[in-house]
C-alpha positions as a Markdown table, in Angstrom:
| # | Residue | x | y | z |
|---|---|---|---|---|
| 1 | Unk | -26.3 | 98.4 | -2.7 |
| 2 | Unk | -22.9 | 100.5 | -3.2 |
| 3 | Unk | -20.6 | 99.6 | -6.1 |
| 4 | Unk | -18.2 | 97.9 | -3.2 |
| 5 | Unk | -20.8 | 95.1 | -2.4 |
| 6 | Unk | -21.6 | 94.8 | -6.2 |
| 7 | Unk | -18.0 | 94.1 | -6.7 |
| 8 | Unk | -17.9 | 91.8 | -3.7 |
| 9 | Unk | -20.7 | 89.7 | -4.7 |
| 10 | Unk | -19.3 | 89.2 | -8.2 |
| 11 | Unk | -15.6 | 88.3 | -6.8 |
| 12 | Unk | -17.4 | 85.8 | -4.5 |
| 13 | Unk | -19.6 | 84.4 | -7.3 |
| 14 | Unk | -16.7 | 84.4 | -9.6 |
| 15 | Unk | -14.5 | 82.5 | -7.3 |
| 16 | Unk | -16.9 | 79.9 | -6.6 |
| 17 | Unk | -17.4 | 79.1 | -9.7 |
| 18 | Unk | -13.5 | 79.0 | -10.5 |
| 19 | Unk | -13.3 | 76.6 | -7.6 |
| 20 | Unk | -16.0 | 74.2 | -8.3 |
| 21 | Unk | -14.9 | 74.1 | -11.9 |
| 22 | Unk | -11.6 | 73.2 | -10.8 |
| 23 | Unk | -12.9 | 70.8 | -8.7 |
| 24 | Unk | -14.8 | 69.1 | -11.3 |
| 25 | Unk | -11.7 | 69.0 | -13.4 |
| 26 | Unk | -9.4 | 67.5 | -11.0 |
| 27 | Unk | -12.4 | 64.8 | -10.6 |
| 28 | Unk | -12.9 | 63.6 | -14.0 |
| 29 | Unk | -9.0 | 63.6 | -14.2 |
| 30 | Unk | -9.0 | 61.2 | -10.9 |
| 31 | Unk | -11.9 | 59.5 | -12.0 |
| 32 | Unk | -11.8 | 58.9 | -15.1 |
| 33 | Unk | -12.9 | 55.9 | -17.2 |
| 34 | Unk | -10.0 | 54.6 | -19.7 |
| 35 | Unk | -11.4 | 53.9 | -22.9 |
| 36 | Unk | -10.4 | 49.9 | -24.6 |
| 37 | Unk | -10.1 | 50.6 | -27.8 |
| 38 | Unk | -10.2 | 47.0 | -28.8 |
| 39 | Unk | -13.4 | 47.1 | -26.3 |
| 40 | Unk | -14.7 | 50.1 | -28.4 |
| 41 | Unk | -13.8 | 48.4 | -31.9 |
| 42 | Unk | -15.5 | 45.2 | -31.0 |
| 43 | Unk | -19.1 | 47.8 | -29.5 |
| 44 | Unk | -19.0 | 49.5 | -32.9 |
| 45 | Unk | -18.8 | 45.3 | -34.7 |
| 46 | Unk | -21.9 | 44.5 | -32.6 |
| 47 | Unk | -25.0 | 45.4 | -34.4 |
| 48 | Unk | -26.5 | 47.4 | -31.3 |
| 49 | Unk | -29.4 | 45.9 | -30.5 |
| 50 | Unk | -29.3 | 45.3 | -27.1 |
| 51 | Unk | -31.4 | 42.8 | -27.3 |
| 52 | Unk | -29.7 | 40.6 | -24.4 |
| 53 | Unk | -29.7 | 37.8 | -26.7 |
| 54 | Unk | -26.6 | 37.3 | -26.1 |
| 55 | Unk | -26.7 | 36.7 | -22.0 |
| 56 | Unk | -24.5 | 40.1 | -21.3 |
| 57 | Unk | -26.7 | 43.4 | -20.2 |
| 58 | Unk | -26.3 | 44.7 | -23.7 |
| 59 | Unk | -23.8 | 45.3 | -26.4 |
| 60 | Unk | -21.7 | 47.2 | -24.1 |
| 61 | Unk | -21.5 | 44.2 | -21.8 |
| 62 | Unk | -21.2 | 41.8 | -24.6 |
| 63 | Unk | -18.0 | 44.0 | -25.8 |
| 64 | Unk | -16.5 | 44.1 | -22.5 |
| 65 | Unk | -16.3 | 40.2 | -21.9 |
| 66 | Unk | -15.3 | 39.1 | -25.4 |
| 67 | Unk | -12.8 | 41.8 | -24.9 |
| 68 | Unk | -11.7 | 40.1 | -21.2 |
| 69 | Unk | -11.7 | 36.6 | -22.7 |
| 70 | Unk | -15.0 | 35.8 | -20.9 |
| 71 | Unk | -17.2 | 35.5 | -23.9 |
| 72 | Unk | -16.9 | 34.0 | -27.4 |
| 73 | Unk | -16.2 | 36.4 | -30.3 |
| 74 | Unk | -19.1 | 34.8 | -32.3 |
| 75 | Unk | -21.4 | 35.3 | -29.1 |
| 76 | Unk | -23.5 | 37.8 | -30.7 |
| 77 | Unk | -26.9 | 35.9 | -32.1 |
| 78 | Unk | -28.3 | 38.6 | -33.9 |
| 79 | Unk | -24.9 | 39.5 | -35.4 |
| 80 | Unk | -24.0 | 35.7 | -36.4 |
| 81 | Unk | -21.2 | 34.6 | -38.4 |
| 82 | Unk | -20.4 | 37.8 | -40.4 |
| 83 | Unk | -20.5 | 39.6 | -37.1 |
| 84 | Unk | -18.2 | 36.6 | -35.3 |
| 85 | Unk | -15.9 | 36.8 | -38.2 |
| 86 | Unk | -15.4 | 40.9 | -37.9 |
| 87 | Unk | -15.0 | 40.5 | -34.2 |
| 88 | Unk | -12.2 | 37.5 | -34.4 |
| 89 | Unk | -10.3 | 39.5 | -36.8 |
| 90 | Unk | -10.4 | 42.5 | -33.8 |
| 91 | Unk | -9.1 | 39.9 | -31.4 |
| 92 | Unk | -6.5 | 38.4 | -33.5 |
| 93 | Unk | -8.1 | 35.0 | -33.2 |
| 94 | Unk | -9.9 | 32.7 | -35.2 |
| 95 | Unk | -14.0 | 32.6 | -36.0 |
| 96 | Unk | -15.5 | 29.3 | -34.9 |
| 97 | Unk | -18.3 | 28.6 | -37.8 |
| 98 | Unk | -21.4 | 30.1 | -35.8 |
| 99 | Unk | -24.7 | 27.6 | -35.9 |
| 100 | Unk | -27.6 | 29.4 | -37.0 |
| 101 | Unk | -30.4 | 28.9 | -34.8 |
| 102 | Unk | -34.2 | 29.8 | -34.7 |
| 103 | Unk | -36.8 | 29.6 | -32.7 |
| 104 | Unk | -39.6 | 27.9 | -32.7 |
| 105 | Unk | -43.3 | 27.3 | -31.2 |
| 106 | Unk | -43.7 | 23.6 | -30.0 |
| 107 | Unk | -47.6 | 24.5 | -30.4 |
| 108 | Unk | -49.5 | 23.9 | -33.8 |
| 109 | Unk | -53.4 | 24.0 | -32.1 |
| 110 | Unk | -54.6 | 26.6 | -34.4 |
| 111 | Unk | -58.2 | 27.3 | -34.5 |
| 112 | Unk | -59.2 | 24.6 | -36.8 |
| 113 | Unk | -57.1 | 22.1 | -34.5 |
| 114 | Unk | -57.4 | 22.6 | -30.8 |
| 115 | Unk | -60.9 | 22.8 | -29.0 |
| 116 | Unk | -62.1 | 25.9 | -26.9 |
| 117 | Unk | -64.4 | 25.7 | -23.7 |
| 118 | Unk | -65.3 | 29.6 | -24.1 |
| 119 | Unk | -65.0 | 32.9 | -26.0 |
| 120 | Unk | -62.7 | 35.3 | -24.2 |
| 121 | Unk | -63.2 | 38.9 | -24.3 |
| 122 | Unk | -60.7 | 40.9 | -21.9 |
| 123 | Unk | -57.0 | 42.0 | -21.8 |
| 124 | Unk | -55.3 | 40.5 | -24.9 |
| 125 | Unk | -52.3 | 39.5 | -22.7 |
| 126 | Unk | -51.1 | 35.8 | -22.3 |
| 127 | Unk | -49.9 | 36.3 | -18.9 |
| 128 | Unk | -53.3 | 37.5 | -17.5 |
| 129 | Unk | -54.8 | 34.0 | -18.9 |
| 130 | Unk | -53.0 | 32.9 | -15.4 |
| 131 | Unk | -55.9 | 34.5 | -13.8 |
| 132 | Unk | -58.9 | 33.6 | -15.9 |
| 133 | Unk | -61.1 | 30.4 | -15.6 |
| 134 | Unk | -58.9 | 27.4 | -17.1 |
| 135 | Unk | -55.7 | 29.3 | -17.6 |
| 136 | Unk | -57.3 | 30.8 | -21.0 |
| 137 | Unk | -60.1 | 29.7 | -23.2 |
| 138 | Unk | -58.8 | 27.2 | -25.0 |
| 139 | Unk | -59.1 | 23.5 | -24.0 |
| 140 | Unk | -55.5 | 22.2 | -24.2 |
| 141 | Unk | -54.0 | 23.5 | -20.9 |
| 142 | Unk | -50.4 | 23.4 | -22.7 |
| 143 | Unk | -50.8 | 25.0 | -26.0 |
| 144 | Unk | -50.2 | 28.9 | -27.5 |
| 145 | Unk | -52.9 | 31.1 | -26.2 |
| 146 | Unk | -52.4 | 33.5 | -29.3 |
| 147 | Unk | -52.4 | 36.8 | -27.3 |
| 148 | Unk | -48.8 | 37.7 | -28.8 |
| 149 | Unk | -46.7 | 38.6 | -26.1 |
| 150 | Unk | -44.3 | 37.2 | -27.8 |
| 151 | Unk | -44.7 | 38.9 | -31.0 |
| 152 | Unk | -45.2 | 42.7 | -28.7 |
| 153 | Unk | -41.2 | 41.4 | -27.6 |
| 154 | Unk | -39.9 | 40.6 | -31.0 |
| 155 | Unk | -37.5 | 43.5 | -32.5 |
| 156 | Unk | -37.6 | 41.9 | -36.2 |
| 157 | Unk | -41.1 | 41.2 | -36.6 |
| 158 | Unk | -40.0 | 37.5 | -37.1 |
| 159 | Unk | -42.8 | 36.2 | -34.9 |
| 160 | Unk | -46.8 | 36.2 | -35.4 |
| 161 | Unk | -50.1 | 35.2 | -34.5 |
| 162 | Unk | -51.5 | 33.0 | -37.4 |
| 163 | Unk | -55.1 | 31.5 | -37.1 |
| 164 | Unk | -55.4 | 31.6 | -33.3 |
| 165 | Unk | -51.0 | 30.4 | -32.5 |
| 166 | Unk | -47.5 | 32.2 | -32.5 |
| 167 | Unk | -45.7 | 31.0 | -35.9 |
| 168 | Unk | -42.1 | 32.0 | -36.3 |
| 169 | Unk | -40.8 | 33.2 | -39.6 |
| 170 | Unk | -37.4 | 31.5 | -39.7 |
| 171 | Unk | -36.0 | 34.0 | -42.3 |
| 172 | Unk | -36.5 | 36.8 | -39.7 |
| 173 | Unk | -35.8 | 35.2 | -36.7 |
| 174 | Unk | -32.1 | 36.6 | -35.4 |
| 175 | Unk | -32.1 | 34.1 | -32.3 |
| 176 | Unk | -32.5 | 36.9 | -29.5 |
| 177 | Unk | -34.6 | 35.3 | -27.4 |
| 178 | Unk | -37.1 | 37.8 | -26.2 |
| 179 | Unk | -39.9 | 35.4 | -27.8 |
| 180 | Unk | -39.0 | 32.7 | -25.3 |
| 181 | Unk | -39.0 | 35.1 | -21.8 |
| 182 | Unk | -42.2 | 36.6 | -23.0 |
| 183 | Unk | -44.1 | 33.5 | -23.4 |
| 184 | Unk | -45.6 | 32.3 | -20.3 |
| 185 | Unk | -46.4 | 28.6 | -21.3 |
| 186 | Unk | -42.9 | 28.5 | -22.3 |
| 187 | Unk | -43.8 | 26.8 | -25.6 |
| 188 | Unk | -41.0 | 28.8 | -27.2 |
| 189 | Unk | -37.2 | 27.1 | -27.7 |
| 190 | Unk | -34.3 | 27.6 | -30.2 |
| 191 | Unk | -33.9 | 25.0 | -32.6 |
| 192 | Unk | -31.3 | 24.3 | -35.7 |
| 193 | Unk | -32.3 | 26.9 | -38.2 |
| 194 | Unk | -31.6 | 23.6 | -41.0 |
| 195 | Unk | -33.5 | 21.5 | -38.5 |
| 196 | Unk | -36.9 | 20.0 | -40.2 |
| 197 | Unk | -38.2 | 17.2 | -37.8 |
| 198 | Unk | -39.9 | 19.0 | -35.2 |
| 199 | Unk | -42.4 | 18.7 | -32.8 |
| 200 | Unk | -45.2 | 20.9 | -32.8 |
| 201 | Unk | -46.6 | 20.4 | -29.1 |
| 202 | Unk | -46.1 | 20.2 | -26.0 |
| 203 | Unk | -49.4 | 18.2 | -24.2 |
| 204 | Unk | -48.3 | 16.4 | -21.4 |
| 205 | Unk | -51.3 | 14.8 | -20.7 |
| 206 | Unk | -52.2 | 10.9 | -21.8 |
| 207 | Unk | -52.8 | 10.6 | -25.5 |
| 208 | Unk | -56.7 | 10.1 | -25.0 |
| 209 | Unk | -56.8 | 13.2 | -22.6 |
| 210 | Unk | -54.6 | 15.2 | -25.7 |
| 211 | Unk | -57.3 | 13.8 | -28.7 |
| 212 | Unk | -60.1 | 14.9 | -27.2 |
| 213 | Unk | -58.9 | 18.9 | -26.5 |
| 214 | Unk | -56.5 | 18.6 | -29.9 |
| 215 | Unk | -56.8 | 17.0 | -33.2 |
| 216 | Unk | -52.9 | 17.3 | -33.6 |
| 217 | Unk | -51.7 | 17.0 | -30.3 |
| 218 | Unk | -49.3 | 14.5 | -29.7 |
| 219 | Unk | -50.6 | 11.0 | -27.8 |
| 220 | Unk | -47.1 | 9.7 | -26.8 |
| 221 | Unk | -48.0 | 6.9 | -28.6 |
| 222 | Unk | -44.1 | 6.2 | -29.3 |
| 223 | Unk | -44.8 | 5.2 | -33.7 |
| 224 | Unk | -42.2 | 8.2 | -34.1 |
| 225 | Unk | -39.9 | 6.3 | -32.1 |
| 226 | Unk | -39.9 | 2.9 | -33.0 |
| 227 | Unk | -39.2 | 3.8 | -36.7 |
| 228 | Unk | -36.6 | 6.5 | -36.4 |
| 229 | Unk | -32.9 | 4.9 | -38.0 |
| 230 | Unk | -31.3 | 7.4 | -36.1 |
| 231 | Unk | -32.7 | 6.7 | -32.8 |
| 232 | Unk | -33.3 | 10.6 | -32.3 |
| 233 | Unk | -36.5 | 10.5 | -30.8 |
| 234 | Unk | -37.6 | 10.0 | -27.7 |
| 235 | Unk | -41.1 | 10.1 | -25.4 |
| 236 | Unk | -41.0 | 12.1 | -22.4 |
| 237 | Unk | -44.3 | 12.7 | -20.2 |
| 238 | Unk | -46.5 | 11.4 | -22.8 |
| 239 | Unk | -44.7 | 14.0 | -25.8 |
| 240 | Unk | -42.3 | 13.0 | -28.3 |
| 241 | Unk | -39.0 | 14.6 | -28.2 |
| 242 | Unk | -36.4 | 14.9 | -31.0 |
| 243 | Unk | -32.9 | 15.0 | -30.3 |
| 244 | Unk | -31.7 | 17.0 | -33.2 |
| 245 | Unk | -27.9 | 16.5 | -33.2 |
| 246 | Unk | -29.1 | 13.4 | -34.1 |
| 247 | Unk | -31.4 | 13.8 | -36.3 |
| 248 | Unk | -30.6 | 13.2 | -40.4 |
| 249 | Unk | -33.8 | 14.5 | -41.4 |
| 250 | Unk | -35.0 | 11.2 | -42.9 |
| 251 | Unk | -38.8 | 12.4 | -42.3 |
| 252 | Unk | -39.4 | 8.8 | -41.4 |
| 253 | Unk | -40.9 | 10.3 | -37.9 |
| 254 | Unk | -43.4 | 12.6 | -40.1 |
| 255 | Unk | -45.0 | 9.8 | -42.3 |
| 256 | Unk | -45.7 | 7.7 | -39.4 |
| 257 | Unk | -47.0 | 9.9 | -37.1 |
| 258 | Unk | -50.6 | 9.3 | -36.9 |
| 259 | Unk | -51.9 | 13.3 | -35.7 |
| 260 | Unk | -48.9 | 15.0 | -37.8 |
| 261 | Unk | -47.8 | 16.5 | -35.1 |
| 262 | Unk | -44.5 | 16.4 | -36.5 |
């Protein structure tokens, strides 16, 4: 090749690149995103999680609609009221007090409690119990099958298996959420993190049905009810249920309960 097509070649090469460099430019300069920098202020507030705790597709999103008045500044669960109260002062406004909540496993069958019809030996993974004889091994067709999705989705270790059931650890529990989309039998719910009358199952067969699969189960028998002052509890499909913005913790509801299931 002669020095003239050498030269040539780089020229063209050259100039192409020029070009498509300038072309980039100009696009990045049309296109560009402008930055919020209240939006970015509130992201860098947000403890980064992603967990999707919140109901936005990240902390990103989350920033983005407290930012376009579309979310609360204390939405953040993991975050909570320290987090709310950094963000409000970022918007200008003020913090509503954030409610600590936790969640919790309306299942107490352990192994001690709840029967079992046979030993299991396979994929250690609630949701294939969909597919197995009985809809898992153990006799109550409603309680924790103790496979632990729900502690594999858990980013703070706040939830575990414990003699055969999930058991949340209240102290690490940030309120994301991922516990309760992971658990097939949705047995998993928020509650008050303060909150101390609960109801550990969630049978809704007849209470002779419940007795003979679970020695804690509830039996709908209604006790619970009839002697709560606060008239907080109520039996739905054979399962007490305890409404706890009414609830003053009296414990009445746990003396009288005749399987503690509360």
């Amino acid at each position: 090749m002669s020095m003239v097509g050498v030269f040539t070649a780089i020229v063209i090469i050259g100039g192409t690149g020029l070009l498509i460099g300038l072309i980039l430019g100009l696009a990045s300069l049309v296109f560009r995103i402008q930055v919020n920098d209240k939006e970015e202020a509130v992201l860098n507030a947000l403890p980064g999680n992603n967990c999707g705790g919140c109901g936005y597709p990240g902390c990103a999103g989350l920033a983005a609609a407290i930012v376009g008045n579309e979310a609360a500044v204390n939405a953040c669960p993991v975050g909570g009221d320290k987090t709310g109260k950094a963000i409000a002062e970022i918007m200008g406004v003020e913090a509503e007090k954030t409610i600590r909540r936790t969640a919790f496993v309306a299942c107490r069958g352990d192994d001690a409690a709840a029967g079992v019809d046979y030993e299991y030996s396979g994929v250690m993974d609630c949701r294939i119990q969909q597919f197995v004889p009985g809809g898992g091994s153990k006799s109550c067709p409603y309680g924790c099958l103790g496979y632990g999705n729900c502690v594999r989705s858990c980013q703070f270790d706040a939830i575990h298996v414990q003699n055969g059931i999930a058991a949340v650890d209240k102290e690490k529990c940030k309120a994301c959420g991922m516990c309760i989309t992971a658990c097939p039998k949705n047995l998993i719910g928020f509650i008050p993190y303060e909150a101390e009358c609960v109801v550990g199952c969630s049978s809704k067969d007849k209470g002779p049905v419940t007795s003979k699969v679970c020695d804690i189960g509830c039996i709908g028998c209604g006790i619970c009810k009839k002697n709560c002052p606060a008239e907080a509890i109520t039996v739905t499909e054979f399962c007490a249920v305890i409404d706890q913005e009414k609830c003053t913790a009296c414990g009445i509801c746990k003396e009288k309960c005749p399987k503690k299931s509360i």
